[in-house]
N, C-alpha and C positions, 0 to 999 in steps of 0.2 A: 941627649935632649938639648933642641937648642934654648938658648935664652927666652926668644919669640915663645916655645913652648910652652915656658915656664911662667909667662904671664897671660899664657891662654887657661891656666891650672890656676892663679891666683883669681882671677875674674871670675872662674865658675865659684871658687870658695867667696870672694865677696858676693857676690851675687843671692848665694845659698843661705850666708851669715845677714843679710840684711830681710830676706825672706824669714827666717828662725825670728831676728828681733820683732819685725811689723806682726806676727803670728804671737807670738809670746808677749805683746801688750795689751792680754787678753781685760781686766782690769778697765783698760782705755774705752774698749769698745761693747763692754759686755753691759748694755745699756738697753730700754725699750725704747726710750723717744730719743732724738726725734725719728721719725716713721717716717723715711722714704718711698715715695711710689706704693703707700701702703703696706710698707714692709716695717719690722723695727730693725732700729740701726746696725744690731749685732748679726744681719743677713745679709745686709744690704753691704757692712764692711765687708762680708766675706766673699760676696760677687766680686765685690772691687778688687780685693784681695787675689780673686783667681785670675783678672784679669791683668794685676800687676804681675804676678808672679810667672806669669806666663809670658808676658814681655819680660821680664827679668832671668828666664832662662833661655830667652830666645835670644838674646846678644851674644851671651859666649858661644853660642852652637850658631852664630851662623859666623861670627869670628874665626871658628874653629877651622869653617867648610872650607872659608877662604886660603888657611896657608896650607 
């Protein structure tokens, strides 16, 4: 394995470890107001949530494609 490789394996672990932290500051966000778009806040993070998380695992896999 080359080096290159070896920071393609580190990026998925940061990646996965800041996903675990923003999920696990449940405390932070487990709240009703304020109420986005008629939502409360603890739905409304986890939209958000899906949509980071999904950019967050899309960089190392398209990192990946490329070497």
């Amino acid at each position: 394995m080359s080096m290159s490789g070896n920071k393609y394996y580190i990026g998925i672990l940061v990646m996965f470890v800041i996903d675990i932290i923003l999920y696990a500051a449940l405390p932070l966000f487990n709240k009703v107001s304020p109420t986005i778009g008629g939502l409360p806040f603890f739905y409304t993070y986890q939209i958000i949530m899906l949509v980071v998380s999904s950019v967050l695992f899309l960089i190392p896999s398209l990192a990946g494609d490329r070497r």
